[in-house]
Each structure stands twice: as structure tokens, then as C-alpha cells.
N, C-alpha and C positions, 0 to 999 in steps of 0.2 A: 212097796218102796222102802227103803231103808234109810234109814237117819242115821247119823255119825254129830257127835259132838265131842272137842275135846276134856277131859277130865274138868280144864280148868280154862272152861269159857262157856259161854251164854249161846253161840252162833251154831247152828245148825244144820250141818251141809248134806246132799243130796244128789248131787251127781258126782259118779265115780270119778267124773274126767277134770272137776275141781281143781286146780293148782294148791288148795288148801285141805284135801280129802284124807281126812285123817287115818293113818294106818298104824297107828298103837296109843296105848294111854287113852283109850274114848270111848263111852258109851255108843250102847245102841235102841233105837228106836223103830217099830216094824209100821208105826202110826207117826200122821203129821206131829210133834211136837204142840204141846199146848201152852209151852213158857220158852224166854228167850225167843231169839230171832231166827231167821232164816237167812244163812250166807247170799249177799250180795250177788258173786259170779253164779252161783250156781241157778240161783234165781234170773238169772242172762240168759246162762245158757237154757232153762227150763222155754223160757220166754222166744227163744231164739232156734225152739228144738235141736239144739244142739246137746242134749243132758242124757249121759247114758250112764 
């Protein structure tokens, strides 16, 4: 799974279908994240299997 965070935030999001999924200026992570959070929605929709 892939992690996206933007340059210049803490929040860590994971599903592509995100309203906030970052597409420039963002790292990337191939592993869950060990600092910072995990995005809210995306964590819905994980929750909700709704996360693609």
C-alpha cells in the first residue's frame, strides 16, 4: 500500500479515492507511516471498505 503525505503536513493518506490524495509536492511511503497521523477520511473509507 502506498502512503502519500504532503511536503508540508503531518497527515497521511492512503486511499486513492481521498478527497484530499495528494497528487504533487508529497512524499511517498511503501510501509504504514511511524510518525504523524493517519487521514481521517481515508481511514472511513478503510473502515467502511470503501478505500481503493
Amino acid at each position: 500500500m502506498e502512503y502519500r503525505r504532503r511536503n508540508n503536513s503531518d497527515t497521511w493518506h492512503f486511499c486513492r479515492n481521498c478527497s484530499n490524495w495528494p497528487t504533487s509536492d508529497y512524499k511517498v511511503r511503501q510501509s504504514k507511516p511511524t510518525t504523524g497521523e493517519l487521514d481521517n477520511e481515508c481511514r472511513s473509507k478503510e473502515a467502511n471498505g470503501n478505500c481503493r
